[in-house]
DRENDO-478289 format. One record per atom (N, C-alpha, C): residue in three letters; z, x, y. Coordinates in steps of 0.001 Angstrom, whole numbers, plus 500000, padded with zeros to 6 digits. Layout:
! residues N
alaZXY/...
//
This chain:
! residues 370
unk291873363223214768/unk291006364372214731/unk289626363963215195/unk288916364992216145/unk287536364872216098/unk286887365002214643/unk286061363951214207/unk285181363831212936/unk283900364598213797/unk282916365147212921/unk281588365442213466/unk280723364151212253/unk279855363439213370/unk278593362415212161/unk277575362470212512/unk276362362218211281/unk275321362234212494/unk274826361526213554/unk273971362018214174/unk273455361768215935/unk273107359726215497/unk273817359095216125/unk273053357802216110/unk274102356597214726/unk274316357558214379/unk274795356591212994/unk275867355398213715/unk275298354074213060/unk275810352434213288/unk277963352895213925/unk278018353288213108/unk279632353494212707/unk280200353449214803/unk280127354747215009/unk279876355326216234/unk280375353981217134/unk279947353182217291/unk280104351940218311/unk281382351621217922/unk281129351240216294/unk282791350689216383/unk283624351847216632/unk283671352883216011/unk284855353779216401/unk285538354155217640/unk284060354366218218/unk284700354306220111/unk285129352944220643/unk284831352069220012/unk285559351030220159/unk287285350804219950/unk287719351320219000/unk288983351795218440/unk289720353005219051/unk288953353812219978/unk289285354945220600/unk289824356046219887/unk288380355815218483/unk288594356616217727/unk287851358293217880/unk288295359241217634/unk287520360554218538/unk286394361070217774/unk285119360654217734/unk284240360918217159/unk283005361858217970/unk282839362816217349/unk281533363774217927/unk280465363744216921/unk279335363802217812/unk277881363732217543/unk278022365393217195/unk276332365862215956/unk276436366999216069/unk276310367933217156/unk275703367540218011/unk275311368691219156/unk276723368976220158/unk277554368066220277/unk278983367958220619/unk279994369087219876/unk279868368508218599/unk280927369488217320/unk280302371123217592/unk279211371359217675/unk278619372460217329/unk279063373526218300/unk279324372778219682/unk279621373414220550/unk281762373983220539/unk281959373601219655/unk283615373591219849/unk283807375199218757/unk284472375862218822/unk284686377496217778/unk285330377070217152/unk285358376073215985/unk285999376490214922/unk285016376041213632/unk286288375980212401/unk285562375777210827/unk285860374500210483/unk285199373532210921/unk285379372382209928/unk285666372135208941/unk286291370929208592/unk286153371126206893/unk284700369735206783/unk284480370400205369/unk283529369762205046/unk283283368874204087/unk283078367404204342/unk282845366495203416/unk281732365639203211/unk281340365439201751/unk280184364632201729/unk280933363362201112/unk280210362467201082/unk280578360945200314/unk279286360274199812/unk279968359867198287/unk278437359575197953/unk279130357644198002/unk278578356818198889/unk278381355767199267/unk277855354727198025/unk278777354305196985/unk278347353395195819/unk278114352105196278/unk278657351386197200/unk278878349937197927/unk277887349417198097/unk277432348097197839/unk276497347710198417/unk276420347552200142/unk277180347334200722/unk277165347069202164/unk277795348339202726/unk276964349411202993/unk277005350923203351/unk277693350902204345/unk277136350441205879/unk277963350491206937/unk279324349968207002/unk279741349255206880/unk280528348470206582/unk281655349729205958/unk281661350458204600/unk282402351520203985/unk282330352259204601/unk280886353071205141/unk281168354241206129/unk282533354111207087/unk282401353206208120/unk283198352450208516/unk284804352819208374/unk285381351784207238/unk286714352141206495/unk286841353595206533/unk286192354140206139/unk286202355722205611/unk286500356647206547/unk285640356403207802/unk285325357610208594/unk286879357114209613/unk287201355785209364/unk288315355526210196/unk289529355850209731/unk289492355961208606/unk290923357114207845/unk290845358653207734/unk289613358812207452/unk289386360246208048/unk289676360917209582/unk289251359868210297/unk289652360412212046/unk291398360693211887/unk292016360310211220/unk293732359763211316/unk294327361543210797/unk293396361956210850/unk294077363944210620/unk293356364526212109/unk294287365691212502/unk294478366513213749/unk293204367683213404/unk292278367660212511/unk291333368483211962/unk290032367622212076/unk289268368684212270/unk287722368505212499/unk286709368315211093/unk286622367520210831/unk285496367310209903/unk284094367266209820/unk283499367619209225/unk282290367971209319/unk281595366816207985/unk280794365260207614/unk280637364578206968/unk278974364234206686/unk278360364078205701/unk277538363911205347/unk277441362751204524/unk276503362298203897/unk276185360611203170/unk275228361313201738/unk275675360766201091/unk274580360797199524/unk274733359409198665/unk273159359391198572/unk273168358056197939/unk272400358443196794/unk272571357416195709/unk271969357587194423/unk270273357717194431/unk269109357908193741/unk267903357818193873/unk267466357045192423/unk268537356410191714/unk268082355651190593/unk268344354345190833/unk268877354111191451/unk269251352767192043/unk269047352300193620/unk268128350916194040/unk267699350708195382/unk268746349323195549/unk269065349997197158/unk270310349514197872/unk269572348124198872/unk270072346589198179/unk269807345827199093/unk270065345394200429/unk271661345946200705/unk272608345257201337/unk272134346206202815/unk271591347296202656/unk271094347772203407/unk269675347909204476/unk269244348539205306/unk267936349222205759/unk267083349979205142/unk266033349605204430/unk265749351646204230/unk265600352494205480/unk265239352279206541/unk265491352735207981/unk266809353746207901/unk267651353160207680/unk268827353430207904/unk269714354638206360/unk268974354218205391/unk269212355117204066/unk268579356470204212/unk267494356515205320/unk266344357466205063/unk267393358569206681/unk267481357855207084/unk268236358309207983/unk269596359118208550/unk270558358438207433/unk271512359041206901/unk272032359608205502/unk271009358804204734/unk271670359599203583/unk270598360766202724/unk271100361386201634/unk270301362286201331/unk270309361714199853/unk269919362290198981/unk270147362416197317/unk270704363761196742/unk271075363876195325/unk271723364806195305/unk270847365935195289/unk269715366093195304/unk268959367779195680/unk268933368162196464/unk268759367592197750/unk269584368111199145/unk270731368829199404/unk271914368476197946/unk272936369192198336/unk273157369900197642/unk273000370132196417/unk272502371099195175/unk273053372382195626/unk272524373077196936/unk272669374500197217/unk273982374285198189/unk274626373331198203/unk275749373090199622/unk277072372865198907/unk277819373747199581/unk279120373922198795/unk280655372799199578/unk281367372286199390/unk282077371591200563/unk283407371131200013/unk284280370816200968/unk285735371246201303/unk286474370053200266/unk285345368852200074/unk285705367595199636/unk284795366572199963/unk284871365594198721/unk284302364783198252/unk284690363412198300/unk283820362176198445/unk284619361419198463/unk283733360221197257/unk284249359795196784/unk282889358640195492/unk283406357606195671/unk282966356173196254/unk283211355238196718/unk283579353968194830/unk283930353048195648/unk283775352276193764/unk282350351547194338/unk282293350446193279/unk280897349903193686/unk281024348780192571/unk280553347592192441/unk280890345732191731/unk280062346076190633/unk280487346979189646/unk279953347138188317/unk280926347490187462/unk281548347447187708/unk283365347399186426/unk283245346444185541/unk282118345527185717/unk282391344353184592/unk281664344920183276/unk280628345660183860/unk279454346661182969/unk279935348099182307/unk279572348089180875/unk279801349076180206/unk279380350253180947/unk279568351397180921/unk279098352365181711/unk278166353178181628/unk277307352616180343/unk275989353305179856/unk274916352212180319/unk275584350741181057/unk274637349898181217/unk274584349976182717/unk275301350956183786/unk274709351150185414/unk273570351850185088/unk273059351308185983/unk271447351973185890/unk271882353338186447/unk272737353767187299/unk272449355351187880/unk273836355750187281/unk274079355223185896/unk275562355827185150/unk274860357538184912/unk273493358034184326/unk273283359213184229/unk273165360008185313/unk272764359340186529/unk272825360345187674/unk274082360332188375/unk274938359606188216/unk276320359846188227/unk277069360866187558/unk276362360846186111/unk277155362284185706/unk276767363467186109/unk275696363501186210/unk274715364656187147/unk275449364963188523/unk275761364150189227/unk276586364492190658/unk277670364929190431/unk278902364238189267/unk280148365077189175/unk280091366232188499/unk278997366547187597/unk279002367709187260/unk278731368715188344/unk277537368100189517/unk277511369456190645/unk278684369462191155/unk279576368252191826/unk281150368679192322/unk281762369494191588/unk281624369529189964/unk282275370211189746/unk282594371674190112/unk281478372191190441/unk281610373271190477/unk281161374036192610/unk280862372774193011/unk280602372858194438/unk281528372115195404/unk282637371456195161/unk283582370794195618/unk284965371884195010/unk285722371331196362/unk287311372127196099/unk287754370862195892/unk287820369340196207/unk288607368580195894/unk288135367134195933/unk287898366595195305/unk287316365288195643/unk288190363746195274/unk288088362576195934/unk288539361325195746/unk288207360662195419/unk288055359658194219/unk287583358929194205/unk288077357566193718/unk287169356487194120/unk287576355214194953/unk287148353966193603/unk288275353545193277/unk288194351830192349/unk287093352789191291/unk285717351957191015/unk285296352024189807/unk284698353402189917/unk284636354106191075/unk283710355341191015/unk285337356639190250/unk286613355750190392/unk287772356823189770/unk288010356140188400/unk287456355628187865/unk287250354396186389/unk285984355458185878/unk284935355305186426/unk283921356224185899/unk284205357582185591/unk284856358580186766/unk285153359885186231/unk286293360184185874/unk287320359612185468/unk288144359702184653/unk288086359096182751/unk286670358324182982/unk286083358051181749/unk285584359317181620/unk284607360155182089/unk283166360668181575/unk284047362250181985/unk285163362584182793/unk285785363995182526/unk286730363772181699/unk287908362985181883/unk288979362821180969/unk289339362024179459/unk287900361105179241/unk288314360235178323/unk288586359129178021/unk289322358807179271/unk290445357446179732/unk289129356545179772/unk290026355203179031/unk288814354281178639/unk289410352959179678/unk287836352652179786/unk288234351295181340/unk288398350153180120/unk289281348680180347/unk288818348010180018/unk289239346692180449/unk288566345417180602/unk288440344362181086/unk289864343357180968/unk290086343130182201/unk291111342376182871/unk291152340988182148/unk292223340657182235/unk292430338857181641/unk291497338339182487/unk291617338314183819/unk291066337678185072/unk291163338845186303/unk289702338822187122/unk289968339416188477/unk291523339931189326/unk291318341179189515/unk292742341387190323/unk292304341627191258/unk292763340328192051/unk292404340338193224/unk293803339830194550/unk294061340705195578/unk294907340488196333/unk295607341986196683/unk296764341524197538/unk297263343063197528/unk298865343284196938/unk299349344171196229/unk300071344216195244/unk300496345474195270/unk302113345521194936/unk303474346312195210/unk302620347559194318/unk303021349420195305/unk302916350105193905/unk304129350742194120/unk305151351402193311/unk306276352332193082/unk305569353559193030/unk306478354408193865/unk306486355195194173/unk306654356437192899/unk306407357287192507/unk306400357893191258/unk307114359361192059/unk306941359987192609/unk307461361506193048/unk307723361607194758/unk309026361919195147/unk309012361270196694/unk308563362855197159/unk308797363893196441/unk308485365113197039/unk306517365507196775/unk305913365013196210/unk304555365160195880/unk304192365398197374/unk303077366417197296/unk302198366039199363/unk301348365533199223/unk301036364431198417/unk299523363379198440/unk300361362532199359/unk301988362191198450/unk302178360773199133/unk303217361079199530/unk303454362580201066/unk304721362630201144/unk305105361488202408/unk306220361223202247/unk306654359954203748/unk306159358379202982/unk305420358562202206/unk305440356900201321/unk306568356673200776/unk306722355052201258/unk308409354549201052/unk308193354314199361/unk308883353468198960/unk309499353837197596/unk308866352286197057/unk308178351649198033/unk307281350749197621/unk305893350548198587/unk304900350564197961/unk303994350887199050/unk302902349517198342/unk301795348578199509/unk301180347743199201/unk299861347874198892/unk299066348121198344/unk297630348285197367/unk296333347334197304/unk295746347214198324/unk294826346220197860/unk293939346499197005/unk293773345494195971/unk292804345636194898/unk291740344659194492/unk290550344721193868/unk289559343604193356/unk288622344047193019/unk289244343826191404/unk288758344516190297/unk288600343342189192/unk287706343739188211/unk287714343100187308/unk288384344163186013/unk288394345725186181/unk288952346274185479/unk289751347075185446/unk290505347135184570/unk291883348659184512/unk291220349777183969/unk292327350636184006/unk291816351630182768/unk293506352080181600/unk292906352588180795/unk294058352624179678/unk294894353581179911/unk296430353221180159/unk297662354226180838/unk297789354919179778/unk297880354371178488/unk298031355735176939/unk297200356836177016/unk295952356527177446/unk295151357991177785/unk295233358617178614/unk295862357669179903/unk296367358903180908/unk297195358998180178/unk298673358925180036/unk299742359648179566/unk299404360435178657/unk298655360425177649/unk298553361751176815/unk297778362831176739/unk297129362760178267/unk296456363490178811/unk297346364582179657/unk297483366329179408/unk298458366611180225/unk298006367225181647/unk296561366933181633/unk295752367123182712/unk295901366122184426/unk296637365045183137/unk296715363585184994/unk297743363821184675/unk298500362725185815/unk299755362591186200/unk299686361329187378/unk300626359999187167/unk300365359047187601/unk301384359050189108/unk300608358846190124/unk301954358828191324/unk302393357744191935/unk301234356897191926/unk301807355136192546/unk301704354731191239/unk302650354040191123/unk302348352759189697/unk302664351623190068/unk302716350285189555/unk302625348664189393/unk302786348149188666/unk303135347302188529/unk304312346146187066/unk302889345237186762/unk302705345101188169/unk300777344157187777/unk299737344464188055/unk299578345516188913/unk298368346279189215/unk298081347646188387/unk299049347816187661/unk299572349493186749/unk298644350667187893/unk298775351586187071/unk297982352968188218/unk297603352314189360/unk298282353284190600/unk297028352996191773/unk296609354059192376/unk297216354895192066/unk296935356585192475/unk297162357244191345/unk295611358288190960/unk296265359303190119/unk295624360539190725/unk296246361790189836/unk295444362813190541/unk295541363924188976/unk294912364897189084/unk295041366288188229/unk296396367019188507/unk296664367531187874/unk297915368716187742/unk297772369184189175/unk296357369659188940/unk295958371099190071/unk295519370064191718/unk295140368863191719/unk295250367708192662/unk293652368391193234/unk292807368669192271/unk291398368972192792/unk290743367485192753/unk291137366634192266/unk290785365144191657/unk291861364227192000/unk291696363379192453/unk292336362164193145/unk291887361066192719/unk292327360195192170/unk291580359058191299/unk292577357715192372/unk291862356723193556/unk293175355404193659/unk291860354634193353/unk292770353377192136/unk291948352361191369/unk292197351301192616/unk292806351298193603/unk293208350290194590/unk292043350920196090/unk292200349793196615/unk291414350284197857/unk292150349978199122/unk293461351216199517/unk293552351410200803/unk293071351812202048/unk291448351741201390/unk290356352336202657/unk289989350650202760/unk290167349811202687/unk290088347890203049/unk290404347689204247/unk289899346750205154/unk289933346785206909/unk291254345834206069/unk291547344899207525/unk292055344016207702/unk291991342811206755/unk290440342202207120/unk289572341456206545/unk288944341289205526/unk288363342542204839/unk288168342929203584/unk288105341264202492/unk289419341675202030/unk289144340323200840/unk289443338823201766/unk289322338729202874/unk289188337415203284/unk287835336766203261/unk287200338671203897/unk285600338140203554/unk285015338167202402/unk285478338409201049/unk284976338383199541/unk285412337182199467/unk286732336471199829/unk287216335631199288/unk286313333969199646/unk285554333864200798/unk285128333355201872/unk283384333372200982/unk283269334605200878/unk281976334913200741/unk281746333810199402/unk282424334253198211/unk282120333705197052/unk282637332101196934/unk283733331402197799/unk283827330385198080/unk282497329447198436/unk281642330267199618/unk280670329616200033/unk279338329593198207/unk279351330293198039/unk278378330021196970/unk278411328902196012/unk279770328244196086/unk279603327185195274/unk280355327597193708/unk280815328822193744/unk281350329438192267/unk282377329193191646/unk282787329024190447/unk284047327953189761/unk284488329170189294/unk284737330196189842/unk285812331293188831/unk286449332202190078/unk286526332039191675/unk286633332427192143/unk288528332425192578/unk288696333533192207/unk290544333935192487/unk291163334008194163/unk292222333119194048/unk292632333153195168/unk293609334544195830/unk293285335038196692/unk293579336767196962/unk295511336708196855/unk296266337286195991/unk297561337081196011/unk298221338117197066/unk299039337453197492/unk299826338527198465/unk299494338667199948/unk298346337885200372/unk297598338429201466/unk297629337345202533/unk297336335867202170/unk297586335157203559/unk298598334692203899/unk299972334677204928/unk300523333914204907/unk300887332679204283/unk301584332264203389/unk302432331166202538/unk301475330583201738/unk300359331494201711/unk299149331463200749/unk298127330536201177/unk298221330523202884/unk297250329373203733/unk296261330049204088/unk295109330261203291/unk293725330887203969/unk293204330457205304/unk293705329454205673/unk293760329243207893/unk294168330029208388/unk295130330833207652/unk296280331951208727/unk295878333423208396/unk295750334036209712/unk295712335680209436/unk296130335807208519/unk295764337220208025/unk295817337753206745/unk296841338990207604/unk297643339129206866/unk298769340367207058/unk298814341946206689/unk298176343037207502/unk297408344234207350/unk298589344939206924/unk299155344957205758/unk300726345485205226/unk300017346599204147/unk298985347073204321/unk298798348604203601/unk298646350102204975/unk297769349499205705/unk297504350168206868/unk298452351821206544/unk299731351447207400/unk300148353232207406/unk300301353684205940/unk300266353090204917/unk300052354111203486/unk298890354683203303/unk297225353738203481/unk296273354311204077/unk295918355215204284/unk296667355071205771/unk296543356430206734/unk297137357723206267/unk298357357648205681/unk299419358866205347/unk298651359198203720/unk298097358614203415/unk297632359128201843/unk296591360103202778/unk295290359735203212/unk294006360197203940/unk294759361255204734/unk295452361352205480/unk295995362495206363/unk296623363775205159/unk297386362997204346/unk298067364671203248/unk296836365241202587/unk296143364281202378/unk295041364534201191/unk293989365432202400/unk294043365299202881/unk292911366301203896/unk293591367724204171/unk294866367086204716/unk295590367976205329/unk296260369435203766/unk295933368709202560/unk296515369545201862/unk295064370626201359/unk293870369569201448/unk292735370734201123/unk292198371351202250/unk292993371024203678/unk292767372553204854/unk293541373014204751/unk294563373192204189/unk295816373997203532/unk295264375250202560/unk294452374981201634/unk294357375166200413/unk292892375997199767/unk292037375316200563/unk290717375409200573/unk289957377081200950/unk289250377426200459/unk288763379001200671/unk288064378648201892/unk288391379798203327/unk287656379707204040/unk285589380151204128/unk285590380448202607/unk284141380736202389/unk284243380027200985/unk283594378747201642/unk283005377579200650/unk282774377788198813/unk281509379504199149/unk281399380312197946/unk282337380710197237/unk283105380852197317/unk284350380704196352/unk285166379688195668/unk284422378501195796/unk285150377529194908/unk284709377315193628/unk283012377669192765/unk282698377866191666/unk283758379050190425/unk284058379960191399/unk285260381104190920/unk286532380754190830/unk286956380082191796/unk288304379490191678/unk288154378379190667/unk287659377448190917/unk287507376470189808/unk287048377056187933/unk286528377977188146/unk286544378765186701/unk287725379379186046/unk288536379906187376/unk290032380409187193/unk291038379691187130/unk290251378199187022/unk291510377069187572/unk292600377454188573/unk292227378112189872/unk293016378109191070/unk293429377430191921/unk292380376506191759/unk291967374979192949/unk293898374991194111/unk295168374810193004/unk295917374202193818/unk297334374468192721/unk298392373989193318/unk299568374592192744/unk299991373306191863/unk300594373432190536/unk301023372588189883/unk302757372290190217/unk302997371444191174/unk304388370926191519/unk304599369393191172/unk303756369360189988/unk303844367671189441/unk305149366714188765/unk305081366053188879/unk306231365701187803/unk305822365169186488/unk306344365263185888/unk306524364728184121/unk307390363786183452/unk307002362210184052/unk307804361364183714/unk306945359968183289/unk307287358835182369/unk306241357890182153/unk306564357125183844/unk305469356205184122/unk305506355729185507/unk306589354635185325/unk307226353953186134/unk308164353189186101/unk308396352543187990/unk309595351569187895/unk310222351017188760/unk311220352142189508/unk311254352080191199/unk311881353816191861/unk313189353507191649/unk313787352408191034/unk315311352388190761/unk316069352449189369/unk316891353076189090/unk317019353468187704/unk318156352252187041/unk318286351459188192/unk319224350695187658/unk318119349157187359/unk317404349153187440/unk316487347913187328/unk315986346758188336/unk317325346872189478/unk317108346287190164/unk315966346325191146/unk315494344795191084/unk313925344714192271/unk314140344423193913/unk314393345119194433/unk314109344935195712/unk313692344403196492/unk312505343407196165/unk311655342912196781/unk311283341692195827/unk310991340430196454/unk310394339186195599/unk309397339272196211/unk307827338262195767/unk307046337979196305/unk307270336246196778/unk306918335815197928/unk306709334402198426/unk305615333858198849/unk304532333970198563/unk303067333994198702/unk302916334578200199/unk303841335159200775/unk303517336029202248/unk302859337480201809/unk303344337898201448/unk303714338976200468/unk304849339739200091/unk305808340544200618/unk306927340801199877/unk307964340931200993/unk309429339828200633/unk310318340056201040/unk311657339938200377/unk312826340396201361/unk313871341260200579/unk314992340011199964/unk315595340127198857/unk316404339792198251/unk317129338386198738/unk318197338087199340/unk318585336811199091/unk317886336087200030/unk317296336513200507/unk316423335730201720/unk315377334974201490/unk314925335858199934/unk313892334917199384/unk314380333846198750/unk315606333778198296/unk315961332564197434/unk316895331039198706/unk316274331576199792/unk316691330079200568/unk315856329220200674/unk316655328176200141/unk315159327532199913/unk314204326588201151/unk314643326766202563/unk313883326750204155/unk312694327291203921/unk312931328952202938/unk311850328980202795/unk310570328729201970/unk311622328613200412/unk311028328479199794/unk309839327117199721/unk310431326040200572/unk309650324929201186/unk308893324969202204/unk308445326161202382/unk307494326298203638/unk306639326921203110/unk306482327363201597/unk305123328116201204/unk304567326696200497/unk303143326783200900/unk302351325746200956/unk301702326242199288/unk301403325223198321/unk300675325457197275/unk299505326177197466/unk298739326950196769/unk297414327284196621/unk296743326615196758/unk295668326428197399/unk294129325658197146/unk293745325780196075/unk293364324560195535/unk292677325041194476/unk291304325156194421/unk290270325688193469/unk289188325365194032/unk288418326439193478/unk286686326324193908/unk285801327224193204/unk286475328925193076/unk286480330899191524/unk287269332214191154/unk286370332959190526/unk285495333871190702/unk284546334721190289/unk284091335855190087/unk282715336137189878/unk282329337277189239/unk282507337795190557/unk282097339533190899/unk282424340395191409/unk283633340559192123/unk283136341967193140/unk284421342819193350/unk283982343611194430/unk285300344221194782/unk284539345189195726/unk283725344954196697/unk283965343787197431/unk283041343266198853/unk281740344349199397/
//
């Protein structure tokens, strides 16, 4: 799909680089139709970089988007320009009076922190409260779907044995759902996190409903009944590179707690490419999920405070089951071999099993979320 961004923004180079179809506004403006419309409020420290991921799963739908940037005003962004903040992004009073098709809330390397101790945890609630009622559907990403599933639903985050870090099997929960229709019956998740959140409160919540799940990653997709809310604790918006460069990054600092990424380099040799085995789930999550709120969505914006009062947002075709393994007989399908996942007796020869090289060992640490 043609995306519309604004005039100049960094992103732009790479995308046409990718021969990805991106229009400037004065371009979009000129084409007759209705965009849909999305803002993203950008939690990351390294902005371009997410724009990036984002706007490149967004292009992957046959629909025109129309995208905007919001950044917090309680918290100042290092990783960035102010040049470049002042330029593209706004705060939330700018959008206050602006109504839009969907939302997107990035995570951001504060999961280790109670959630009364982010400095912009109150203007965070301040923003989902305006989605609430100015958004038809919004997503949100690792700790920014930890935060509002704390502060709307309850569901309490809490701290990991150790960093989950790498990329990791999720089961498939409903093959007929349209978030994740055409996702096979095991799909790969990159994650790096320091925290979960508690599955008893989703489950006794009859408001969620879990659709990817994990034996070691648990939730990786959730959403609402009505699918106005999209919660993935995993990040299939991750390039290629992603945790090679966290993994790399915190190596160089000299740090003794730093986790080696599971699942991701070849025979677990950080010399060797890293293996891009989430890519089309990615894409096919970002394509339904768009494609179901231009489906769905009031063609006059002003009507989503009313619908959302009427709870109309979207049709309840959920299922009602605890999350589990997609085979009822127990059997696993898949082993891991520090490649990442392959099939059944193939893993137990042992040609191969002598060709996966031990782990490095070596400096496993604080943060997340590159």
């Amino acid at each position: 799909m043609p995306i519309k961004i604004p005039s100049g923004l960094p992103a732009r180079a790479i995308l046409d680089s990718e021969r990805i179809f991106a229009l400037e506004k004065p371009e979009a403006e000129r084409q007759r139709v209705r965009p849909l419309r999305l803002v993203i409020l950008n939690l990351m420290p390294k902005k371009i970089e997410t724009e990036t991921q984002l706007l490149r799963l967004i292009s992957k739908s046959p629909l025109q988007v129309e995208v905007d940037f919001m950044k917090t005003s309680t918290h100042e962004s290092k990783h960035v320009s102010a040049d470049h903040l002042v330029k593209f992004y706004e705060n939330l009073d700018a959008f206050r009076d602006n109504y839009y098709d969907g939302f997107v809330v990035t995570g951001a390397p504060v999961e280790h922190l109670e959630f009364d101790q982010v400095d912009y945890w109150d203007e965070f609630k301040e923003i989902l409260d305006w989605a609430g009622s100015h958004v038809f559907s919004t997503m949100y990403l690792c700790w920014g779907a930890m935060g509002a599933l704390h502060y709307r639903y309850g569901v309490r985050k809490h701290l990991l044995p150790q960093k989950l870090f790498g990329v990791y099997p999720q089961y498939l929960q409903d093959e007929y759902c349209f978030l994740t229709n055409g996702f096979d019956e095991i799909a790969l998740q990159p994650h790096s996190r320091l925290a979960g959140v508690d599955e008893d409160d989703i489950a006794a919540n009859p408001d969620l409903q879990v659709l990817t799940w994990g034996p070691e990653s648990g939730p990786g997709l959730i959403a609402t009944r009505d699918f106005s809310e999209v919660f993935a604790l995993g990040h299939w918006e991750y390039g290629k590179m992603t945790l090679a460069e966290e993994y790399e990054r915190d190596m160089a600092k000299g740090l003794t707690n730093v986790p080696f990424p599971e699942n991701y380099f070849p025979h677990d040799d950080p010399k060797l490419e890293p293996l891009f085995s989430w890519r089309a789930h990615a894409n096919l999550l970002w394509r339904n999920w768009l494609n179901w709120v231009y489906q769905t969505t009031p063609y006059d914006l002003r009507e989503v405070p009313q619908l959302r009062a009427q709870k109309r947002l979207g049709t309840d075709r959920s299922i009602r089951h605890a999350p589990g393994a997609p085979r009822r007989d127990g059997y696993a399908p898949m082993i891991m071999d520090g490649y990442g996942l392959i099939e059944g007796d193939y893993a137990q020869d042992e040609r191969v099993r002598s060709a996966i090289s031990p782990r490095p060992a070596g400096p496993v640490a604080a943060g997340s979320d590159a």
